[in-house]
RODO-2510 file (C-alpha; in nm, 4 decimals, decimal comma):
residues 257
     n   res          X          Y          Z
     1     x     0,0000     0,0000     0,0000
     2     x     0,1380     0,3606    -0,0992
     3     x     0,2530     0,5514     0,1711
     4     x     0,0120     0,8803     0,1817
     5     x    -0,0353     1,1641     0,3998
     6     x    -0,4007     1,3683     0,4230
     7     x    -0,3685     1,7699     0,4516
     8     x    -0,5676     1,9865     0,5722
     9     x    -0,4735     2,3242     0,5044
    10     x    -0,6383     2,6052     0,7222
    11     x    -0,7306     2,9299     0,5199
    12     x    -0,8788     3,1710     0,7435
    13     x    -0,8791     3,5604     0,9028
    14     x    -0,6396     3,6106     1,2035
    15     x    -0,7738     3,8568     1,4821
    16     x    -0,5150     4,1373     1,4859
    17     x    -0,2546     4,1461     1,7824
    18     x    -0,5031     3,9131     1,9991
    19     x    -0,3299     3,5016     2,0417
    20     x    -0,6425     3,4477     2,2409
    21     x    -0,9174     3,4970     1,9949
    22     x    -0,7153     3,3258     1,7315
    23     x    -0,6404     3,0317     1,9584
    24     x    -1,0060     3,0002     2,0633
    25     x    -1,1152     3,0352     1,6580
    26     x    -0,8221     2,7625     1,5421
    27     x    -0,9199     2,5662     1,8296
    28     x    -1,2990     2,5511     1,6776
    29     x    -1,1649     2,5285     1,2992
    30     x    -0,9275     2,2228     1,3831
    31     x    -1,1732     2,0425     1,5526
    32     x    -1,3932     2,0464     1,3504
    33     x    -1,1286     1,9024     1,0968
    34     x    -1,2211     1,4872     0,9916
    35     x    -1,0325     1,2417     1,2448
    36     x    -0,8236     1,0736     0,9486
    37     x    -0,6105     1,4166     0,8462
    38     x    -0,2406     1,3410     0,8990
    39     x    -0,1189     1,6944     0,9020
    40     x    -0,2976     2,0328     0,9925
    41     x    -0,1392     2,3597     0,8447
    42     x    -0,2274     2,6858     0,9913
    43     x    -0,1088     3,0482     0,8511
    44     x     0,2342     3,2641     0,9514
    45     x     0,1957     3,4435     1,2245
    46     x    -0,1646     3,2885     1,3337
    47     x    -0,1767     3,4520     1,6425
    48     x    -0,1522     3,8020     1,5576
    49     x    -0,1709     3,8236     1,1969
    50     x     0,1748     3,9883     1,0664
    51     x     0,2632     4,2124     1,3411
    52     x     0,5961     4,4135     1,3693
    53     x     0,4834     4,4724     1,7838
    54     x     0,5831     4,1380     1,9393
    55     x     0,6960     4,3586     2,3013
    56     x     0,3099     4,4152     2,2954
    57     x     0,2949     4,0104     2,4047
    58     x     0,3445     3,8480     2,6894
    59     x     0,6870     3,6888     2,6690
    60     x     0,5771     3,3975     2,7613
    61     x     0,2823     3,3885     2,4887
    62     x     0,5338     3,1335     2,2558
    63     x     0,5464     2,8875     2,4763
    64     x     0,1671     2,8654     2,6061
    65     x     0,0725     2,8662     2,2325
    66     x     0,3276     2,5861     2,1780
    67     x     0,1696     2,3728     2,4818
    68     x    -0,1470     2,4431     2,3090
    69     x    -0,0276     2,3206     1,9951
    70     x     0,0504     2,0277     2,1617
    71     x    -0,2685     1,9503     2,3324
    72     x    -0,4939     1,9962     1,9567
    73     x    -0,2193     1,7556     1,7691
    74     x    -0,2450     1,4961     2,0679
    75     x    -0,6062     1,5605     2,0390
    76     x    -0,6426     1,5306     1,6207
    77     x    -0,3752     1,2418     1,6263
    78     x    -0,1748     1,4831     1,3752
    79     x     0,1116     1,7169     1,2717
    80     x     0,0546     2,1008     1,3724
    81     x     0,2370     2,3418     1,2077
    82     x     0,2496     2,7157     1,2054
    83     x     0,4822     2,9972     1,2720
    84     x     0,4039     3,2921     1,5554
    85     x     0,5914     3,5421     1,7175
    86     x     0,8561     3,3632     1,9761
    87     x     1,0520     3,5495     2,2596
    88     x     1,3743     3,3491     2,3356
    89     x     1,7247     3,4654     2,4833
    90     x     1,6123     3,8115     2,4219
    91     x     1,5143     3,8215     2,0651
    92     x     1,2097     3,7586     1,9007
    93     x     1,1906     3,5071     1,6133
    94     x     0,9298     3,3967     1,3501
    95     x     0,9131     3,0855     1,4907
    96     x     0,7620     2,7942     1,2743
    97     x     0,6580     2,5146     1,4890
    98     x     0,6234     2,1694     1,3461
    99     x     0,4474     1,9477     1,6189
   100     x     0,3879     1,5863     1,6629
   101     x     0,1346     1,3988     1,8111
   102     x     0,2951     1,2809     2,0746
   103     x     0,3936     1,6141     2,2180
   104     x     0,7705     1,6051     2,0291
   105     x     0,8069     1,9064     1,8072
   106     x     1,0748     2,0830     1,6148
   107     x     1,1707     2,4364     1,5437
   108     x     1,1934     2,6559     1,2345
   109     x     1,3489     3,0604     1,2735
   110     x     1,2275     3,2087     0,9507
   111     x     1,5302     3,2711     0,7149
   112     x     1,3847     3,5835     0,5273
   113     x     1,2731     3,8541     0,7241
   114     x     1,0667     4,0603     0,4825
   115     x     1,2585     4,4005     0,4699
   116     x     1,0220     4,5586     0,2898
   117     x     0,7807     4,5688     0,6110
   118     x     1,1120     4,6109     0,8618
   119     x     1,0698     4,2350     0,9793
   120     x     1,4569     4,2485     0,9647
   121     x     1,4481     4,5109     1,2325
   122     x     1,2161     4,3206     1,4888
   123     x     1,2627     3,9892     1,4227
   124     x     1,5898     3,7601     1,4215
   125     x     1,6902     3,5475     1,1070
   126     x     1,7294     3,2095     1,0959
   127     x     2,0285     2,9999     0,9738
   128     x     1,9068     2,6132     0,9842
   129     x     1,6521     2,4667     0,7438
   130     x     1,4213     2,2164     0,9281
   131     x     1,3618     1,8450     0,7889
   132     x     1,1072     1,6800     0,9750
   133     x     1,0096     1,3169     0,9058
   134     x     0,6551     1,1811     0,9724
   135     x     0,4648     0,8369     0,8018
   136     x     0,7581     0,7962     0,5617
   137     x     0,7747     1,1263     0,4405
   138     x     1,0851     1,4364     0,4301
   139     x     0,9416     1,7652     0,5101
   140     x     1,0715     2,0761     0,4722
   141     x     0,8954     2,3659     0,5998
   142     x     0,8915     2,7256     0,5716
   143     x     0,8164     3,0750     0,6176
   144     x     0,6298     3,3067     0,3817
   145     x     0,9044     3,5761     0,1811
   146     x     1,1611     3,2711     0,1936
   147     x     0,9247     3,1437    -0,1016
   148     x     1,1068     3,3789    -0,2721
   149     x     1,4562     3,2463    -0,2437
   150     x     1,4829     2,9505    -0,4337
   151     x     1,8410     2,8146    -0,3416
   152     x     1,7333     2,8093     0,0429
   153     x     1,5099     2,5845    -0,0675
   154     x     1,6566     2,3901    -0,3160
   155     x     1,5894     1,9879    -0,2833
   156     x     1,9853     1,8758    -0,1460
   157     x     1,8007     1,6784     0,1297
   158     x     1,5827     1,4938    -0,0787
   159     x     1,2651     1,5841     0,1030
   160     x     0,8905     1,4752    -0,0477
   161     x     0,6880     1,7919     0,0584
   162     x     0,8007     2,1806     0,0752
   163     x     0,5532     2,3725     0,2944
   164     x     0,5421     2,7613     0,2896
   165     x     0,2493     2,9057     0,5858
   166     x     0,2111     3,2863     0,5351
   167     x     0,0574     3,6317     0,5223
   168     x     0,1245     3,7199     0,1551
   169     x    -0,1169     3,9970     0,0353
   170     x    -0,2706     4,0900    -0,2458
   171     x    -0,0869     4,2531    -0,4770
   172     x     0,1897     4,0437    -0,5213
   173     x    -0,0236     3,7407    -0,5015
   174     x     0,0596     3,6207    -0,9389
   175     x     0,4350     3,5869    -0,7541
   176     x     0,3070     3,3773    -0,4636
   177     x     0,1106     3,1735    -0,6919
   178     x     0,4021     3,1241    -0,9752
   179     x     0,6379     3,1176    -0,7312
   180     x     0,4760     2,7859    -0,5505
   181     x     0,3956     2,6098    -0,8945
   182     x     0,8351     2,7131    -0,9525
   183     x     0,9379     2,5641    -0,6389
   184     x     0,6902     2,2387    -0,7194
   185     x     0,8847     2,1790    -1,0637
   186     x     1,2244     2,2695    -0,9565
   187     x     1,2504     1,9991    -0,6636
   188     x     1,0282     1,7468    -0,7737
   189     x     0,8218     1,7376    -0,4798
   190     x     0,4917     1,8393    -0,3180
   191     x     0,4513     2,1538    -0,2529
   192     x     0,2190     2,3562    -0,0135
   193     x     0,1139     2,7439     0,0611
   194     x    -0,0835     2,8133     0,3294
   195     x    -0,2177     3,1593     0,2939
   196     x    -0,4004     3,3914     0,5323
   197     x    -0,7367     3,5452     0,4504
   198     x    -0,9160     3,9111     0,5114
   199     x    -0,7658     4,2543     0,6014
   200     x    -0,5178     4,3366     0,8630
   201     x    -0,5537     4,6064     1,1102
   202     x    -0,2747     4,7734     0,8650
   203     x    -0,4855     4,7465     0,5886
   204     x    -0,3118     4,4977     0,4108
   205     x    -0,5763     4,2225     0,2303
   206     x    -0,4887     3,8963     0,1842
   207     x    -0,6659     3,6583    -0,0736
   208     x    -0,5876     3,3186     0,0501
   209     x    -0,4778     3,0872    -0,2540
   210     x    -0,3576     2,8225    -0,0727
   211     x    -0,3015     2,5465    -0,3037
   212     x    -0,1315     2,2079    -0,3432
   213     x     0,0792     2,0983    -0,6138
   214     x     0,2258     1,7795    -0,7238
   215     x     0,5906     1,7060    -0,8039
   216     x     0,5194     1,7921    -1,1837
   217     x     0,3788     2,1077    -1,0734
   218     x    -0,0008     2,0083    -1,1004
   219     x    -0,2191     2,1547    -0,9246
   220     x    -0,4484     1,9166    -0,6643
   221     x    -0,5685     2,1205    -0,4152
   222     x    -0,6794     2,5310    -0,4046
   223     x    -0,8791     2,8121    -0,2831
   224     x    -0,9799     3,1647    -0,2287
   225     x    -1,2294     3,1732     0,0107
   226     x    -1,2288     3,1407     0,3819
   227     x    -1,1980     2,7676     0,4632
   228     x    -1,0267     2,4217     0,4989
   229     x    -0,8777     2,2684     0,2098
   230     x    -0,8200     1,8968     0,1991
   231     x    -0,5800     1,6753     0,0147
   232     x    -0,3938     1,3883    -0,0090
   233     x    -0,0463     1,3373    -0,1342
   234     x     0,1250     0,9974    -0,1825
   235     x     0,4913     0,9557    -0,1495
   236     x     0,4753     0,6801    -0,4546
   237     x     0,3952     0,9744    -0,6615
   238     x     0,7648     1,1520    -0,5991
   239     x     0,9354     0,8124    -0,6294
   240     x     0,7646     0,7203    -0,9478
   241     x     0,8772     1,0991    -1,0932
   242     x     1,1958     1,1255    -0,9973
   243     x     1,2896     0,7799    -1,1134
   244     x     1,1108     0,8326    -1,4298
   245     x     1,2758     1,2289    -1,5079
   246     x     1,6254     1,2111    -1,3007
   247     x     1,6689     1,5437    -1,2917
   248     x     1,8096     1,6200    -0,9001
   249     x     2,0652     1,4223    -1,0557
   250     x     2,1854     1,6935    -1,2248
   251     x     2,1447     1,9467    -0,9656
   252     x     2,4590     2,2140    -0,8822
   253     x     2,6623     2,0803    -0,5636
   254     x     2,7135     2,3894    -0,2853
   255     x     2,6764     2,4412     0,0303
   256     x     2,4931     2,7779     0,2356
   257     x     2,7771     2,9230     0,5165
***
């Protein structure tokens, strides 16, 4: 039988600046997800939408939202994942947290901090990419603008599914969308974006287009309305391309300092 993983990709509006509301709203959208979903994916930043006022938080906000991460995965019998503003040795991070369902979880510091907002200036970079395994499957996730970056992300690890969660508005949404399908194609994997939904408290609107695509850059999964999407990927799928079209065989050798 083909190893396969079922998605569930969360598309919804974040309450500005508020980890309560959005936990108690998540908490109501994931349960009401179908017991069999493998992995849940929620959006960057789900807490507080894309906020460049983390010292508004309680320092101690990361980790309660991480225990409560750990209590809905335990709960769903599946992955969490989602990034949110983390206070650690005195810095804040974008913090994407990949959780397991027996309470084990692993850390992702996004890379890219979008300058263009003055993330750089707020929030520290990340230098390590994150591989996570779970039901036979390499996964690599990460964080919104590093979409954008394609050698960060470029398949030397031979991972199965590349996972972006993010706030990426409106206009520049054909680059989000191209971008994904690029990334897709490139590695020869699935590959996920997990977009917010609504307007921000800064104005900024954000038209979901979450979407799955295939490791031939197919499209399985989208949408750009307020809601769950569901698919399922099967790691036969990536085996049976890559064998067929050996093309990571050809890849460029290098290494990131």
């Amino acid at each position: 039988m083909s190893q396969e993983l079922k998605l569930a990709l969360i598309q919804s509006s974040i309450v500005w600046e508020n980890p309560e509301e959005n936990k108690t709203l998540f908490s109501k959208k994931i349960r009401n997800i179908s017991s069999d979903v493998d992995v849940i994916m929620l959006p960057e930043m789900f807490t507080t939408g894309f906020t460049m006022n983390p010292q508004k938080l309680d320092q101690k906000e990361g980790n309660r939202t991480l225990e409560w991460m750990q209590d809905l995965a335990k709960e769903k019998v599946a992955v969490l994942i989602g990034s949110i503003p983390f206070y650690e040795n005195s810095n804040y991070t974008n913090r994407l947290l990949f959780v397991l369902p027996n309470g084990d979880h692993f850390s992702y510091d996004k890379r890219h901090t979008f300058t263009l907002a003055g993330e750089d200036k707020v929030y520290q970079s990340g230098n390590e990419r994150l591989i996570a395994s779970y039901k036979g499957f390499r996964i690599c996730p990460m964080v919104c603008y590093d979409l954008r970056f394609p050698v960060w992300a470029r398949n030397t690890d031979n991972y199965d599914l590349l996972i972006y969660v993010a706030n990426w508005p409106k206009p520049r949404i054909n680059a989000w969308d191209a971008l994904l399908k690029a990334r897709a194609i490139e590695n020869m994997t699935y590959c996920v974006g997990v977009n917010r939904i609504g307007t921000d408290a800064e104005g900024h609107n954000y038209p979901g287009h979450s979407v799955v695509y295939d490791a031939l850059g197919e499209q399985i999964a989208y949408s750009e309305k307020e809601e769950i999407v569901y698919a399922s990927i099967i790691k036969k799928h990536v085996t049976q391309v890559r064998s067929r079209l050996k093309f990571l065989e050809d890849r460029d050798a290098f290494k990131l300092y």
